[in-house]
C-alpha positions in Angstrom: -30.0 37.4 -97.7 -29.6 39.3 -101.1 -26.6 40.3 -99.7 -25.1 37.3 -98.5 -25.8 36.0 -102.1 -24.2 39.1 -103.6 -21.3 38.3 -101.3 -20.6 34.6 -102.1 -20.3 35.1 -105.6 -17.7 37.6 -105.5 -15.9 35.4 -103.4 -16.7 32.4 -105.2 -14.8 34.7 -108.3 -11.8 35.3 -106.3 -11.4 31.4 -105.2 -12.0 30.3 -108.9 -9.4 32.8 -110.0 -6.6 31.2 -112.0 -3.9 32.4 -109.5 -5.5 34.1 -106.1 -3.1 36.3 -104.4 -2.3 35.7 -100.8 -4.2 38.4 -99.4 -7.4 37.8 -101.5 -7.5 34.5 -100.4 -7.2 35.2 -96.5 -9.5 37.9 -96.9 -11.9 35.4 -98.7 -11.2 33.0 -95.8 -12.5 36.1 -93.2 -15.5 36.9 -94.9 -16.2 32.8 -95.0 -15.7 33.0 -91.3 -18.0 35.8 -90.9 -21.0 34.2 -92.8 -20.2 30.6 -91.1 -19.5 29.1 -94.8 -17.2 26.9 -93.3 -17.2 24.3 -96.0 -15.9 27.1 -98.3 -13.7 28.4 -95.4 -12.0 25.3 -95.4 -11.7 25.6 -99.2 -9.8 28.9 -98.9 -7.6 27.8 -96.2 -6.5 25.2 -98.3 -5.9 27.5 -101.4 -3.9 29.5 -98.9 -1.5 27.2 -97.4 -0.9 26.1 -100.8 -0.6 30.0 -101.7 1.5 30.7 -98.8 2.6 27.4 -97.7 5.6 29.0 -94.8 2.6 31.1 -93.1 2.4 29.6 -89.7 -0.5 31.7 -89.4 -2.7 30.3 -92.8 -1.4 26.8 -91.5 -2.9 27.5 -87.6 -6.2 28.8 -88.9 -6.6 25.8 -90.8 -5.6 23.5 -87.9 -7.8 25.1 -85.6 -10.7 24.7 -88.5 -10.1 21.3 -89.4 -10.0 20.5 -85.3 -13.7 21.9 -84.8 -15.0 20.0 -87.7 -13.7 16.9 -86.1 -10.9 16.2 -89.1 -8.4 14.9 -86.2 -5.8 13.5 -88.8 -5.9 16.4 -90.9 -5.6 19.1 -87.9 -2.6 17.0 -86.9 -0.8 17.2 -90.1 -1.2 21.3 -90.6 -0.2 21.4 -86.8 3.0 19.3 -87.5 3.5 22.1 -90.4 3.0 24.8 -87.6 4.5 23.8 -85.1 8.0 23.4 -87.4 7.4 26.7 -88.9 6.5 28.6 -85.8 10.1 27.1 -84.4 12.0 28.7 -87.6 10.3 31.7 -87.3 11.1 32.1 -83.4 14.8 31.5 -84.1 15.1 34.4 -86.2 12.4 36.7 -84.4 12.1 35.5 -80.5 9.8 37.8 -80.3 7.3 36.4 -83.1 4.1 34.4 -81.2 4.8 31.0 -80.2 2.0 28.9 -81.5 3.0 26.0 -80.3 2.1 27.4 -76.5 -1.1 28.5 -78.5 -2.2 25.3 -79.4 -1.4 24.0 -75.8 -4.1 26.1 -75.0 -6.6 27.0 -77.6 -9.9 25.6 -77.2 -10.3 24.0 -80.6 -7.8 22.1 -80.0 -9.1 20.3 -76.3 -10.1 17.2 -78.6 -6.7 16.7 -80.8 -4.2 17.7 -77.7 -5.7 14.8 -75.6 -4.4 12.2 -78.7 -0.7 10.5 -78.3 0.0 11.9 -81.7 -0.1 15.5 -80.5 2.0 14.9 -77.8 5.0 13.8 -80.8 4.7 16.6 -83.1 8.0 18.4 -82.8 7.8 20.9 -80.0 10.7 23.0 -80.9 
């Protein structure tokens, strides 16, 4: 518990930083994850796609995140933002992941793939 304590306050330093780097903020976000802080996961995320904002990657985590803690609306608008920068990124690396098939299929998305409005986010 001292630990966890310790823990959260240095990453409670790095999120209240005046400008986070990328990387301290998705390792912040990982160590969130690993204690189940998800309130402050979803914090960091946010910093990060703000941070980052043409990271498919920062903008899928926080999809999938927003999708299990049954924010429907908000998982939908950072999927619209990953799906459209998973496509760019394909067209100049085919061989990048195509997160748009991982949606399709990722679990923690089961709830906001059964909704009309996933079905007309742009699938290319």
């Amino acid at each position: 518990m001292q630990k966890n304590t310790e823990a959260l306050q240095t990453l409670d330093g790095v999120m209240n930083a005046s400008n986070p780097s990328a990387t301290a903020l998705l390792l912040a976000a990982q160590e969130y994850a690993a204690m189940r802080s998800y309130d402050k996961l979803e914090s960091a995320l946010e910093k990060l796609v703000k941070t980052a904002p043409d990271s498919p990657d920062a903008w899928y985590d926080l999809a999938a995140l927003k999708a299990s803690v049954n924010k429907t609306q908000e998982s939908l608008d950072a999927l619209r933002h990953v799906f459209d920068l998973s496509a760019k990124r394909r067209r100049t690396d085919p061989k990048a992941m195509d997160m748009i098939a991982q949606a399709k299929t990722d679990p923690r998305f089961a709830a906001v793939r059964s909704l009309p409005e996933f079905s007309k986010l742009p699938q290319k």
